[in-house]
N, C-alpha and C positions, 0 to 999 in steps of 0.2 A: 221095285214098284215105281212106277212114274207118278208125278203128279199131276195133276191136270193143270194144264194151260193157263186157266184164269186162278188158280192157284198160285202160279209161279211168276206168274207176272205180278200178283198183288204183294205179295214177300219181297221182289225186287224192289216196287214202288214203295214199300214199305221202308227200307234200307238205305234208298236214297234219303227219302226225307227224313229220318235220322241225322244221316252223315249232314247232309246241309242244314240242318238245323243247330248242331254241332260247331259247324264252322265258326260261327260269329261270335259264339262264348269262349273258345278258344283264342279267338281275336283279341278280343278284349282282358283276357288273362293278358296275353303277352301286352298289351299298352299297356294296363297295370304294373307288368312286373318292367315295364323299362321306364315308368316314370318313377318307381321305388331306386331305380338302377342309377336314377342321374339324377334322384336328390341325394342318394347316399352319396355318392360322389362328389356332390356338387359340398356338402358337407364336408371330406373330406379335405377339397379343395380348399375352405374358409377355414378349416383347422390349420391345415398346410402352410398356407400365408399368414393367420397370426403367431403361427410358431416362428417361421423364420421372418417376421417382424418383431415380434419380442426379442430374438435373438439378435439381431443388428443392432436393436436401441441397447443392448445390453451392452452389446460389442463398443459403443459409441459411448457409454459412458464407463465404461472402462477404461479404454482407454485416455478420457478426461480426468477420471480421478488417477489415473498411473503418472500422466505429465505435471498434473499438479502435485502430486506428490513428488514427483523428480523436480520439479522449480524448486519447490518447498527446502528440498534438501540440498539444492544447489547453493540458494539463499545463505541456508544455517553453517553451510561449508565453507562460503565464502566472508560469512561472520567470521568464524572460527579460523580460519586463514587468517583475519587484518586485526581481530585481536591477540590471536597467537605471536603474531608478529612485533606486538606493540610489549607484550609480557617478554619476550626474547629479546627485545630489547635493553629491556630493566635487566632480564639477568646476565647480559653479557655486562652491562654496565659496572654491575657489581656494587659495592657497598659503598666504594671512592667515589659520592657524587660531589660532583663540580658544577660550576656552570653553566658548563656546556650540555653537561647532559641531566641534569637537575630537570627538563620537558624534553616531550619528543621530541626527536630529529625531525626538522620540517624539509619536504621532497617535491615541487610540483607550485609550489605556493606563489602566493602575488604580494608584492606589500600592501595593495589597495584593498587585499583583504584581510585584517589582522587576525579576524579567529580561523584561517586556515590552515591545519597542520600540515597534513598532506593528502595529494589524491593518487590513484592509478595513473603512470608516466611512463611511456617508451625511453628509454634508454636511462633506467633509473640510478641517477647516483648520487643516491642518498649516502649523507658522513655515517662512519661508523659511530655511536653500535646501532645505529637504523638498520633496519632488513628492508632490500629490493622488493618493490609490487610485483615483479615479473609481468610487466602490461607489455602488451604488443603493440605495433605499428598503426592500427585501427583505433581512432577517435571513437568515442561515443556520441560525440557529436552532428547536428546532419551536415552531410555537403552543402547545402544550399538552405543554411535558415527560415529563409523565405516559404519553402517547400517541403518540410520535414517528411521522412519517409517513414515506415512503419518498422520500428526496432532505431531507431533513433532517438537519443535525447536531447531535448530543448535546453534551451538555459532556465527557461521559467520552470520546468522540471527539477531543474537543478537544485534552483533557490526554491522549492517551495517551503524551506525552514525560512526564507528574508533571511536568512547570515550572509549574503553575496550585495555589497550595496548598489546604486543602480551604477554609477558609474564606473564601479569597479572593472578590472580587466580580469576576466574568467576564461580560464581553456578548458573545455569538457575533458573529462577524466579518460585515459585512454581504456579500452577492454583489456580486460585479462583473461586470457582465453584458459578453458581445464579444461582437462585431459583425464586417464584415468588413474595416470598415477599424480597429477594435482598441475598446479597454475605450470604453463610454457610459452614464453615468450612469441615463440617462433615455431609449432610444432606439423606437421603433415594435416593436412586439412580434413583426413578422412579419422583422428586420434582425437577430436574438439567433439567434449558434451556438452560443454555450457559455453558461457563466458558471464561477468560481472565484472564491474567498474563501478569504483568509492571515491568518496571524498570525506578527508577526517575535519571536523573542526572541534575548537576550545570553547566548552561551553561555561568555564568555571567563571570567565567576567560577566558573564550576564544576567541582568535585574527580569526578575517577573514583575511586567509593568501592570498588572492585577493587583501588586501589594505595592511596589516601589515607588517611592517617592512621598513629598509633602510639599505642602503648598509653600510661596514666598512668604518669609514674613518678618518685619525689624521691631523692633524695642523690647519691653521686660515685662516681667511675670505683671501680674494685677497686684496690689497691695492686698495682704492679709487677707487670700483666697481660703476659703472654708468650703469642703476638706483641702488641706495644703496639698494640692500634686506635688511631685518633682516639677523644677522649673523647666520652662518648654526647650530651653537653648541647651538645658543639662543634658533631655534626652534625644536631641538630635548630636550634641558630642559623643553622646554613648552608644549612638546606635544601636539599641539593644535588640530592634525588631529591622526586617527588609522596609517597611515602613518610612525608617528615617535615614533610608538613604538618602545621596544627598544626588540628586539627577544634575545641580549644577557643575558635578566633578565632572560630566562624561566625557571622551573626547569632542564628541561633536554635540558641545549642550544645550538643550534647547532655555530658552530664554525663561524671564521671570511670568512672564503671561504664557507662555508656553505649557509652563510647569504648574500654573492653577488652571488654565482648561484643562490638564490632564488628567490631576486632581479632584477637579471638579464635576469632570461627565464620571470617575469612577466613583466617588464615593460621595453621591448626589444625594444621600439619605446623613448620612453619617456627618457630615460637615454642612449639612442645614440650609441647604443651596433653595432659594428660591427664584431663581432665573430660570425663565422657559426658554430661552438659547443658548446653544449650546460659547459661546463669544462672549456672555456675559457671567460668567461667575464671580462671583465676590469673598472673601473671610474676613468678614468685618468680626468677629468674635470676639471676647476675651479673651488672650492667649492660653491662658488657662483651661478656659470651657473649648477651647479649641482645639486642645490636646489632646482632652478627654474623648471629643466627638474624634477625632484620628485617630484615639486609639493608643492610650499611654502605654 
């Protein structure tokens, strides 16, 4: 059976405007589905990078705390090394002490510096029963003072304890270069983990100038002082505290005004000081009440 003409033309017209009606919701899906398509993405992408930025920062401070922890233990190795040394000494020594070996063997030293024992020294020959630094050919020092380079030490470095006096003559301690089986002079350059370089000094003569010392002072106790201290010149014979040392023994002493400014700007409470510079201090005191305010 046929249809008729204007039947079959209207079912076709029909069918178009469907499908084209169609078309534009279809469109719009697919914008939709590819603006879901390149945020997911774009998401993934911001996940991506702060993953492997967490990981680099991770990587960087890992490896920070790994070298500090390798200085760390270079450091306590190379303790362990210069006091191991100094104990191996005593026991080679033996229980025959003499005069000679009654202190360290000193290796490196200057006479212009007396508290120095020894430091790191290429071609070490220190007296027996000293042990060798095993220091290599390479100062610690810089080439050109003037210009210090980065891994170089100063001399103001040196002395930052002040035991080096100014005019003293100082040679920077040479490196002692490790290895993995420990300190070598002279070893293949590709076999060096570390290196460090010391310097020993004698700290047993030295005053803590925080307690040491008393001021100048001449004549005798007060008559029939109430309570009776000990007399003032008893307890500077006895020295019973760091206090009564006496600074005018040092080698290099300083003077009797020297030793009441020194006195004076320290114990500015205690010894009754009323001068507002620091040039004029006085101990006009009792010797007595003056003891007491120092500190019998």
């Amino acid at each position: 059976m046929k249809l008729p003409r204007s039947w079959a033309t209207g079912f076709l017209d029909s069918a178009r405007n469907d499908i084209s009606s169609m078309a534009p919701r279809q469109s719009a899906a697919r914008g939709v589905a590819l603006i879901i398509v390149l945020a997911f993405m774009a998401l993934l992408t911001g996940l991506a990078l702060a993953y492997f930025s967490h990981t680099a920062a991770d990587r960087q401070l890992a490896q920070a705390s790994f070298h500090d922890a390798s200085a760390d233990m270079l450091a306590r190795s190379a303790l362990d090394i210069i006091v191991g040394s100094l104990k191996r000494e005593i026991t080679v020594a033996g229980t025959n002490v003499t005069q000679a070996n009654i202190q360290p063997q000193r290796s490196g030293d200057h006479a212009s510096i007396p508290n120095l024992i020894r430091r790191s020294v290429r071609d070490d020959t220190i007296p027996p029963p000293g042990v060798s630094s095993f220091a290599s050919a390479v100062s610690s020092g810089p080439v050109d003072p003037a210009n210090p380079k980065r891994g170089e030490i100063t001399r103001a470095r040196w002395n930052s304890h002040y035991l080096i006096p100014p005019a003293a003559s100082f040679t920077p301690p040479d490196w002692v270069l490790v290895t993995l089986q420990g300190p070598n002079a002279a070893p293949p350059p590709g076999d060096v983990v570390g290196r460090y370089a010391f310097a020993v000094y004698d700290e047993g003569g030295l005053l803590d100038m925080n307690l040491a010392g008393f001021p100048t002072w001449a004549g005798s106790s007060a008559d029939n002082p109430d309570p009776t201290p000990t007399p003032w010149q008893v307890n500077v014979g006895r020295k019973g505290t760091i206090a009564f040392a006496d600074l005018g023994a040092l080698p290099a002493a300083p003077t009797s005004s020297q030793m009441n400014k020194i006195v004076g700007w320290r114990n500015y409470g205690t010894t009754k000081q009323t001068a507002t510079s620091f040039r004029r201090f006085s101990f006009q005191l009792d010797p007595n009440t003056q003891q007491d305010a120092g500190g019998s």
